[in-house]
C-alpha positions in Angstrom: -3.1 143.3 -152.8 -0.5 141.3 -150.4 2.8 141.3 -149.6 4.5 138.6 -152.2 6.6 136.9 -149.2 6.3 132.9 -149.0 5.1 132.0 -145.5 7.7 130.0 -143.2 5.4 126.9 -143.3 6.0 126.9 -147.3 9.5 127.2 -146.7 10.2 124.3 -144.2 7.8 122.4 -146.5 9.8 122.2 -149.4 7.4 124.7 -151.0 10.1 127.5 -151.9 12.0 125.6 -154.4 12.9 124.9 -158.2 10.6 123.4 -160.6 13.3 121.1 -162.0 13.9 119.8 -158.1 9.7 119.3 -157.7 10.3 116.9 -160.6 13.5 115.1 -159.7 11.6 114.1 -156.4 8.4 112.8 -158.4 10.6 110.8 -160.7 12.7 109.5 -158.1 8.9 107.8 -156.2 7.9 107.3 -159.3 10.8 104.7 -160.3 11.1 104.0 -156.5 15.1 105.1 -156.7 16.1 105.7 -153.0 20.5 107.1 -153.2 21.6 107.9 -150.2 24.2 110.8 -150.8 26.4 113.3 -149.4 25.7 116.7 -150.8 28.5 119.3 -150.8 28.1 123.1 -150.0 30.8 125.2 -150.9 32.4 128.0 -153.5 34.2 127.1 -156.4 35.6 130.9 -156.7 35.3 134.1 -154.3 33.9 137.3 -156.0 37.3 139.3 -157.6 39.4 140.9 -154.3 37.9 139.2 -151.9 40.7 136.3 -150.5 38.5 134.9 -148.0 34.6 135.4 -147.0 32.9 134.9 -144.0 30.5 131.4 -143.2 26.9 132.7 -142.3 23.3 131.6 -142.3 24.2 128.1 -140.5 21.3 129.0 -137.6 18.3 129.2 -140.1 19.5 126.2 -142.2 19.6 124.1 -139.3 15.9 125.4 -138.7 15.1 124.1 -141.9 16.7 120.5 -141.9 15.8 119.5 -138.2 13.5 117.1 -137.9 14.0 115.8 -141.2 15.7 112.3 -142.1 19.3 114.2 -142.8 22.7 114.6 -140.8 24.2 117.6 -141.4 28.3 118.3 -140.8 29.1 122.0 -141.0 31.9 125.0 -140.4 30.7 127.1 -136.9 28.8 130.2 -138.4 31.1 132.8 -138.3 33.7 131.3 -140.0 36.3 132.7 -142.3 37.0 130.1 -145.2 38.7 130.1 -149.0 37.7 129.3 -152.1 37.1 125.6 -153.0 37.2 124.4 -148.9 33.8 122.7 -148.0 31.3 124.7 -145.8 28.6 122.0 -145.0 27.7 118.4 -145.9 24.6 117.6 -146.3 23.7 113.5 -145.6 20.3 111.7 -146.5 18.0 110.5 -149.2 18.4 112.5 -152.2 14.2 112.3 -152.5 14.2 113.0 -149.2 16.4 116.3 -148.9 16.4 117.6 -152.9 13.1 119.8 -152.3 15.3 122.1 -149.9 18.2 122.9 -152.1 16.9 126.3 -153.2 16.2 127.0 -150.0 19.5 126.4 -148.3 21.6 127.9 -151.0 19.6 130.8 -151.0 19.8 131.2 -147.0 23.8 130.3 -147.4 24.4 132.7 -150.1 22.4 135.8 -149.0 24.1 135.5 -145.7 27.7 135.1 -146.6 27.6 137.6 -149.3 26.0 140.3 -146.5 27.9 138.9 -143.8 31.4 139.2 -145.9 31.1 142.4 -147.3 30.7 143.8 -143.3 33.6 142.1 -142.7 35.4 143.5 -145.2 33.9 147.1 -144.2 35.4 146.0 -140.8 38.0 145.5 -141.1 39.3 148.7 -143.3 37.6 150.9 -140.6 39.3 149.0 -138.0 38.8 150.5 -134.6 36.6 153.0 -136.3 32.8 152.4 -135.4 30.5 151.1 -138.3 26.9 151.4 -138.1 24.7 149.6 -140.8 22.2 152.1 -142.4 21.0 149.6 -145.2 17.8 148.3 -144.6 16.2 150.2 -147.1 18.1 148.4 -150.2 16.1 145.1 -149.5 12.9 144.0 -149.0 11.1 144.7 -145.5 10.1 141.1 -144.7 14.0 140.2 -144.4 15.1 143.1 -142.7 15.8 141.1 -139.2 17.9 138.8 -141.5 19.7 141.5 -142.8 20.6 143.3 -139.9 21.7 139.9 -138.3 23.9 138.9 -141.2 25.6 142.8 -141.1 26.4 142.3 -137.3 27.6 138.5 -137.6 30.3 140.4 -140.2 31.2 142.8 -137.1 29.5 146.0 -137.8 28.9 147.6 -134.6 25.2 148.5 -134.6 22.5 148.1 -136.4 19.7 151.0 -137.5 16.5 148.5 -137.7 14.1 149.2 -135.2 12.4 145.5 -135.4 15.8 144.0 -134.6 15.6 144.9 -130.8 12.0 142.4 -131.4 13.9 139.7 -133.4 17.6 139.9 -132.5 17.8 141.7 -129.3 19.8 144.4 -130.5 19.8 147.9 -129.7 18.9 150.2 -132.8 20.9 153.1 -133.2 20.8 155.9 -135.9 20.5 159.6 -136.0 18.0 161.7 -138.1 16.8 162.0 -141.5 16.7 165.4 -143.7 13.0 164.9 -143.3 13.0 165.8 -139.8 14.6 169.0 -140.9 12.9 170.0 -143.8 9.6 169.0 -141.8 10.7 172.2 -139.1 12.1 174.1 -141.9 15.0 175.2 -139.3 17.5 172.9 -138.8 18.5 174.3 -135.0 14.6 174.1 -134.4 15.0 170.2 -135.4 17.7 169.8 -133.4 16.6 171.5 -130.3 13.2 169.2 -130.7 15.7 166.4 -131.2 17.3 167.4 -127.8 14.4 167.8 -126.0 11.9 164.6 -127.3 14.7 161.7 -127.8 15.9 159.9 -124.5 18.4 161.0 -122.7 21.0 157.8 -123.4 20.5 158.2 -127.3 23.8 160.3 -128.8 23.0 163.5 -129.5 24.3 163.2 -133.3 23.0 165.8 -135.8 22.6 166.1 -139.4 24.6 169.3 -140.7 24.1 169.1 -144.5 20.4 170.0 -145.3 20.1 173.9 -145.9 23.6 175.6 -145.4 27.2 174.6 -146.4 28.3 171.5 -143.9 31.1 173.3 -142.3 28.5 176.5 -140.9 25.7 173.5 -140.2 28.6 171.7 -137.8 29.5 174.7 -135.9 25.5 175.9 -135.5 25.1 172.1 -134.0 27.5 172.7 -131.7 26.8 176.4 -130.4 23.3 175.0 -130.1 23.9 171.8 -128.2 27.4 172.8 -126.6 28.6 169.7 -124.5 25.1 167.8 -125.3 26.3 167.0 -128.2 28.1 163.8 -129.2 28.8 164.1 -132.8 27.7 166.1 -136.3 27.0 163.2 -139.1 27.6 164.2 -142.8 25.8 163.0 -145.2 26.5 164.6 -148.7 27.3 162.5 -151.6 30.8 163.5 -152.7 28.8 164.5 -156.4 27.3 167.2 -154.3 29.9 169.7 -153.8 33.9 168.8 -154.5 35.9 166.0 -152.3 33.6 164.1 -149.1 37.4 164.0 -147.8 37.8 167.9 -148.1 34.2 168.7 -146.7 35.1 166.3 -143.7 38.4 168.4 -142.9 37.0 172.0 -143.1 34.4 170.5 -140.5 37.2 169.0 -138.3 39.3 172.6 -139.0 36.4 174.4 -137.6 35.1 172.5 -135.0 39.1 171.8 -133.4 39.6 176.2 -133.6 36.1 176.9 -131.9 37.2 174.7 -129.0 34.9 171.4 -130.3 37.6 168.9 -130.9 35.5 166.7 -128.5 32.9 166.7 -131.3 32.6 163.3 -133.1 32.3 163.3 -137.0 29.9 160.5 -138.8 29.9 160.1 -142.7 27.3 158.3 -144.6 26.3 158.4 -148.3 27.3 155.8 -150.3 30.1 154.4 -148.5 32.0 151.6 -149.2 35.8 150.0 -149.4 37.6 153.3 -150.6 35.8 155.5 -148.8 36.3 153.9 -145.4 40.1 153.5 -146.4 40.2 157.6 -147.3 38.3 158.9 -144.6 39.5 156.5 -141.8 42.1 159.1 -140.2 39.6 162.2 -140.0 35.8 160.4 -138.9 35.3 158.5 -136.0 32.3 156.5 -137.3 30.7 155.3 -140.7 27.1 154.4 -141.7 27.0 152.2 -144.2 24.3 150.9 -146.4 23.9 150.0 -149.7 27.4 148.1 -150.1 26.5 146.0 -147.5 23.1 145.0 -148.5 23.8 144.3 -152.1 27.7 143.1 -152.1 29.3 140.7 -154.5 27.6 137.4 -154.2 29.6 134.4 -152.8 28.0 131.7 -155.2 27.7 128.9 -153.0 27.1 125.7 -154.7 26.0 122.3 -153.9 27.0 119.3 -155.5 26.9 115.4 -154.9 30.0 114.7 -153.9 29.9 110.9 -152.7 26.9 107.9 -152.6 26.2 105.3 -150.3 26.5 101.9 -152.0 27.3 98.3 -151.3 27.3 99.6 -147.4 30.6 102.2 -148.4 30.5 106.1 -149.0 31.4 106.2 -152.8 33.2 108.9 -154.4 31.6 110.7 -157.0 30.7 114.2 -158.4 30.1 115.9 -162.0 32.6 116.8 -164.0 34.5 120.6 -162.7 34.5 119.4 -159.3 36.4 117.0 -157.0 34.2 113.8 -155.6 35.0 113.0 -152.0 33.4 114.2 -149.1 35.9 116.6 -147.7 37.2 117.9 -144.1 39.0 121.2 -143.3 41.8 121.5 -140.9 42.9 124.9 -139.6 45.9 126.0 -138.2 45.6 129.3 -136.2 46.0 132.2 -136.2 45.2 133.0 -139.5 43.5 130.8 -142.3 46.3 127.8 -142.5 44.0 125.0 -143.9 44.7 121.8 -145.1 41.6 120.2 -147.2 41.3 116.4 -146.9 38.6 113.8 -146.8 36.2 113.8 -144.5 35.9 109.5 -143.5 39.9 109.5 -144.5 41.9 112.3 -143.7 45.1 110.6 -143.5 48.1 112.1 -141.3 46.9 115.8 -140.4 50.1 118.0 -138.6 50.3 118.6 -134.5 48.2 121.8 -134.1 45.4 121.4 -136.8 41.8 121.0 -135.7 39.3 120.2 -137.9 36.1 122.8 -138.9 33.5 120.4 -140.0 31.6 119.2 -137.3 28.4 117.0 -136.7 25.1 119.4 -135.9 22.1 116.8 -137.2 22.2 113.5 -136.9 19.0 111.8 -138.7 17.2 115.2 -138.2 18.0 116.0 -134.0 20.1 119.0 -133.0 23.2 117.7 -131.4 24.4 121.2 -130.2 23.5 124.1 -128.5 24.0 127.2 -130.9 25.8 130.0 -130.2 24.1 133.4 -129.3 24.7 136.2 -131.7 26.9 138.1 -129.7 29.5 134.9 -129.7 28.9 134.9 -133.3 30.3 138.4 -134.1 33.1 137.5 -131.6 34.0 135.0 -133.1 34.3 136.9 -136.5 36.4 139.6 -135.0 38.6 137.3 -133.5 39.5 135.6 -137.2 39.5 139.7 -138.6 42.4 140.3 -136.2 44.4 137.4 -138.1 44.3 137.9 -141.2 45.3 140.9 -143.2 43.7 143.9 -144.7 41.5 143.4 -147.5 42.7 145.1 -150.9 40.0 148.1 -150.8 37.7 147.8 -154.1 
């Protein structure tokens, strides 16, 4: 038995890839063709709703393409972009970089489709906190991926415990049924709770395991008095009648025992409507599964131009538009003007362009931002752009 997880060596070999690209490299030293290209990253068409999606997944790319014979020009992670706008160029030797296109894609994808969706969730819940409960959709051996892609989208805190290893973020959750059931007394669980966990941890406690949610909420609170922070709900709506109705007979009976200070978290299969229907009664939201398995962004690469008679050539397959290509933005907000990349032409007073130079013939030519400036950055862009249609 093993874990079925490819080894980072295999992956900065070339290793993880497509059969079809193993081959195209063989062929290409076989008939000594050496094409210099510039391949194209971006998304012919965002999943239905969303209107914009969030660039992530640019740190561990660059991990995999440095020290390799290949320039790279890219968006900043963190980056808020539209359909058919390019999000990185890759430059090199097509035998020399084709082994690494399932790789990157895959990186690319998985993070902008994470990434966006937390975004989204974002910005619905607005100044409402969001904590990402959705490690347990995915496999383990990514879970420090996950998390990071979740938090580069703007969710507030994370729940994995490795991520204070691998990120340096603080976990934060509160407890699982289990503990409960394991006392067989919910005050009991939450006394031990209270007396066990560190003092700085929120005392937030599950209210939905043996009685009706509403009688669970006030025991919390007659148990814990000013100790305690907040009562999370976590009762599928399928359960018992209307989450929004179960939410504001806690609220009602929490506010007329004198516990309006008490702080009311909902998790369960929350996504887009349920943040936009609950927003005015809860103060926070976990959220899981939506975020881990969203709508994909398809990312796509294509060859977009090749190096011949000492000029960068235009060309592409058919469905697409040949050129290298630049972005120019105009902020606040996403005001973008796509042009090429060697030839933009005349570009307005007040547009800068997105695309810039990270590898140059496989050496780092920046210094990467930290993950904090990351998420900053995203929440910066969030507070230009309009609500998302909830779906």
């Amino acid at each position: 038995m093993r874990f079925y997880i490819a080894s980072e060596e295999d992956i900065l070999n070339g290793v993880v890839t497509d059969i079809y690209f193993v081959r195209t490299k063989k062929i290409l030293e076989a008939k000594k063709l050496r094409r210099k290209v510039r391949m194209e990253f971006h998304v012919v068409k965002l999943p239905r709703g969303y209107e914009w999606a969030v660039f992530a997944g640019l740190e561990e790319a660059l991990y995999l393409l440095k020290d390799k014979p290949v320039t790279v020009y890219s968006m900043p992670e963190g980056t808020l972009f539209k359909a058919g706008e390019p999000l990185m160029i890759l430059e090199g030797y097509l035998d020399d970089i084709v082994l690494y296109e399932t790789a990157l894609l895959g990186i690319l994808r998985h993070y902008t489709s994470i990434a966006s969706k937390a975004a989204r969730i974002k910005k619905l819940a607005g100044d409402k906190t969001v904590l990402f409960f959705g490690l347990r959709a995915l496999h383990p051996a990514i879970a420090p991926m996950i998390d990071r892609a979740a938090y580069i989208g703007g969710v507030d805190a994370v729940s994995g415990y490795a991520s204070a290893k691998y990120l340096g973020l603080k976990p934060q959750g509160t407890m699982p049924h289990a503990l409960i059931i394991a006392f067989g007394n919910q005050v009991e669980a939450w006394k031990a709770f209270d007396e066990v966990i560190e003092p700085d941890v929120p005392r937030i406690m599950l209210v939905d395991t043996f009685y009706d949610e509403r009688i669970e909420a006030l025991m919390a609170a007659q148990t814990l008095g000013e100790r305690l922070h907040g009562v999370r709900l976590d009762t599928p709506s399928s359960r018992r009648g209307n989450m929004k109705q179960i939410v504001e007979e806690v609220r009602w009976t929490l506010d007329i025992h004198g516990y309006k200070n008490v702080k009311i978290v909902v998790s369960g299969g929350i996504d887009e409507k349920e943040i936009v229907e609950l927003k005015p009664l809860v103060d926070a939201f976990g959220v899981g599964t939506s975020i881990s398995m969203p709508p994909s962004i398809d990312i796509s690469a294509d060859i977009v131009e090749i190096y011949e008679d000492r000029v960068w050539k235009p060309i592409t397959k058919r469905g697409k538009l040949p050129g290298a290509k630049q972005v120019y933005r105009k902020r606040p907000g996403l005001n973008d003007i796509v042009t090429l990349l060697d030839n933009p032409g005349s570009i307005p007073d007040g547009y800068t362009p997105l695309l810039r130079k990270y590898i140059e013939n496989g050496k780092l030519l920046v210094e990467l931002p930290s993950l904090e400036d990351i998420r900053r950055y995203v929440l910066e862009q969030l507070r230009e752009v309009g609500e998302p249609q909830p779906i």
